[in-house]
N, C-alpha and C positions, 0 to 999 in steps of 0.2 A: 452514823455518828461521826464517823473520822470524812466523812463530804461537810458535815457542817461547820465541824471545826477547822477544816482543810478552808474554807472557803473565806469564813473571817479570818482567817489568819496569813492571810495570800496575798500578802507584801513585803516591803523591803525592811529589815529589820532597823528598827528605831527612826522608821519613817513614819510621819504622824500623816495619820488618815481619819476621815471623819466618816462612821458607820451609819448606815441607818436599816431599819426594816421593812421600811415605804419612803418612796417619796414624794412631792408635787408635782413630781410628772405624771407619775401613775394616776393621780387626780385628777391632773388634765388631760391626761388624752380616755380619759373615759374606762380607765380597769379597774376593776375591781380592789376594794381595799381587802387589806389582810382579815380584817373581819368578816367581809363579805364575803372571802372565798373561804373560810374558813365554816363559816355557821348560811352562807346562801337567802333563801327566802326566811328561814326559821327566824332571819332579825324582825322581820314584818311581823309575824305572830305570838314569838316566844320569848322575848326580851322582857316579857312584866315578870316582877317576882309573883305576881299572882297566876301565872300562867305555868302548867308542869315544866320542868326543869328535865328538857328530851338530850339524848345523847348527843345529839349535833350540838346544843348550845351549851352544852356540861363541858366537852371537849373543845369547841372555839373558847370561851374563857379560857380554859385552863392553858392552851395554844398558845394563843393572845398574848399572856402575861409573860410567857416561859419566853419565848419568842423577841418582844422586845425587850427581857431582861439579859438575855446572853446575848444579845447586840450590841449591847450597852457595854456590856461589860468586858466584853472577848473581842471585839470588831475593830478597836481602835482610840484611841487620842482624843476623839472630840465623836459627839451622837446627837443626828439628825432626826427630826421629829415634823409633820407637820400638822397645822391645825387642824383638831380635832380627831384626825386618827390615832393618837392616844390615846381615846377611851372606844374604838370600835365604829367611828363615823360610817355608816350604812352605804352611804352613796360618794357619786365623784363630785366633779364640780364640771358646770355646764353651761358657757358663757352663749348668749343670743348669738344665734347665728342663722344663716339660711338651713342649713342641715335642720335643724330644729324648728323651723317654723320660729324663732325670733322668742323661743323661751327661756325665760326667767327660771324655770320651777330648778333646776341642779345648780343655780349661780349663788350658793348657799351655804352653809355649814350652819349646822344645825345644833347650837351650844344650850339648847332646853331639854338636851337629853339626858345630859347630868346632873339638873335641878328635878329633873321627877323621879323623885324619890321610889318610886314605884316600878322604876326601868332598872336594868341591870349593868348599862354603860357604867353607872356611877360606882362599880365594883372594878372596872378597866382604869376608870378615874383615879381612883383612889391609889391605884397600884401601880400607876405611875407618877406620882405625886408620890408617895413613900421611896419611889424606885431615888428619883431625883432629890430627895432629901436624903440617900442615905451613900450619892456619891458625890453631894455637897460637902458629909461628916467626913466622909473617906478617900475623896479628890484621887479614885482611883484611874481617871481620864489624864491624869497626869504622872500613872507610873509607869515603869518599863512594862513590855508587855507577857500576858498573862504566860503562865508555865501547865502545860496540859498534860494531866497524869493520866488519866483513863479517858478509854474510847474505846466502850466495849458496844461492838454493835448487836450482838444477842442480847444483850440487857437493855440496850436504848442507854445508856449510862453515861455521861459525860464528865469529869472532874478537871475543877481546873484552879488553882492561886493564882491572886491578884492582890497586891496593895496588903499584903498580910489576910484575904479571906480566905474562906475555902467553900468554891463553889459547888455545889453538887447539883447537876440537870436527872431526871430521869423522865426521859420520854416514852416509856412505855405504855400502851392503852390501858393494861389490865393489871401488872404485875407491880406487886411493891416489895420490897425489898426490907430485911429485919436483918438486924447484926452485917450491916456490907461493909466489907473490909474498903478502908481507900487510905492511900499513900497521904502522908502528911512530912512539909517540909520541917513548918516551922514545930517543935512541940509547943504542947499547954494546954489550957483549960478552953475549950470552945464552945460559944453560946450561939444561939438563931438570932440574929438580927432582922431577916428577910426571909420571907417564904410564901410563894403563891401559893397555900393552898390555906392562908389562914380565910377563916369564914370572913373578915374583914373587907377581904377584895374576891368577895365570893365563890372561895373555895370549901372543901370539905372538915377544914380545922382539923386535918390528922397528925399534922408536928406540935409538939406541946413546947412555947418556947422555955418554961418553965426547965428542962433536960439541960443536961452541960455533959459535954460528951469531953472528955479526956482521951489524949494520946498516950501510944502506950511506948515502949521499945522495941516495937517489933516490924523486922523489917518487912516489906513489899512493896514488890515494884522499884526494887531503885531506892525507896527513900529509907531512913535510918527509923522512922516515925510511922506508925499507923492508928486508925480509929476504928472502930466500928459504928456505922451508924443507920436507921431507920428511914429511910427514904420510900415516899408512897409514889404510885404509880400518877406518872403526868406532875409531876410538882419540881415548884426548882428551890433552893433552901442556897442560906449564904448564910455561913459561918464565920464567925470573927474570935479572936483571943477576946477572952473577958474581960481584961484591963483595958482594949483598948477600944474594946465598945463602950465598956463604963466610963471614959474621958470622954469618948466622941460621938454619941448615939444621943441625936437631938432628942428632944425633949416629945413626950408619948404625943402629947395635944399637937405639935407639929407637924411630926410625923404620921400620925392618926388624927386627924380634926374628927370633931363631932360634924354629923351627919349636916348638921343646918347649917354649917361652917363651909361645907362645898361649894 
């Protein structure tokens, strides 16, 4: 944990830097995308929702999401995306050339993957499309940079403020976590705005946004404020004060479109 966060955070203070988690190069020179190396051949077989849902593609999802959401949001100033690796694009890109026998077939991006309804990209889709509506509301690419409270590497646990949220990572394969203490700057009333693991962007639906977890006065870690809160294993959850997701938290149909809206 303290390599991941060590590593977006590896510049010069209040120097604007633009993150990414892939980029067009890796497409061009033919490596592998984050999904690819994450989930391998299983994207060939096991990407239908009608196909069993195996540990490799339970855990690439759930990777995937976590992945380019703490990049986004811990990396820097400004977030690097390229087409179609935001919802999982399988393959690179593969311009004619002699190496290739003068083929077409990789010179491609392949955007009917998110129209079939019956694939599982459109769950990567969708999760970055909420991610980028919700730091349209929160323009946290424009605040100073984030404050990292925990980095617990036996938990996999990452915590970190930004822009008034409170991010919470847990990267653990198996372990979820009930009642976890974590340091809070600001007090107040705190609600789930974001969290990969809603069945929406095809996770397991174990955080209920319905919960409002309250700060208390007790101190840890440094801070005057703590919470306790329920964090499932493999998911990332971002916390916002109530008031001020209630002002800025676009509207559910925008941030959620209906499925034929994709």
């Amino acid at each position: 944990m303290l390599d991941t966060s060590l590593i977006l955070n590896n510049r010069r203070f209040m120097e604007p830097v633009i993150a990414y988690a892939e980029s067009h190069d890796q497409a061009l020179v033919g490596d592998k995308t984050i999904a690819f190396w994450l989930m391998d051949k299983e994207m060939y077989t096991n990407m239908s929702d009608l196909t069993d849902r195996t540990l490799i593609i339970d855990r690439g999802l759930a990777l995937h999401k976590m992945i380019r959401l703490i990049t986004c949001i811990l990396g820097g100033e400004g977030y690097l995306t390229f087409i179609c690796n935001e919802f999982g694009h399988p393959e690179w890109i593969d311009f004619p050339r002699d190496g290739n026998g003068g083929s077409y077939h990789h010179a491609r991006r392949q955007w009917g993957l998110i129209h079939d309804h019956l694939l599982r990209y459109k769950y990567l889709y969708r999760f970055d499309h909420a991610m980028m509506c919700m730091e349209e509301a929160i323009k946290w690419l424009l605040t100073p940079p984030a404050y990292i409270s925990v980095q617990n590497e036996g938990d996999k646990i990452i915590v970190f403020e930004r822009a008034g949220m409170l991010c919470v990572f847990n990267f653990h394969p198996t372990k979820s976590f009930s009642d976890y203490r974590v340091p809070v700057r600001v007090p107040g009333k705190y609600i789930v705005a974001l969290d990969s693991d809603d069945t929406y962007f095809g996770g397991h639906g174990r955080i209920s946004h319905k919960t409002e977890y309250f700060t208390e006065p007790y101190k840890f870690m440094g801070a005057e404020q703590s919470a306790m809160l329920y964090i499932p294993s493999r998911t990332a959850m971002i916390l916002v004060p109530d008031e001020v997701w209630r002002e800025k938290a676009p509207a559910p149909e925008v941030m959620y479109p209906p499925e034929e809206e994709h």
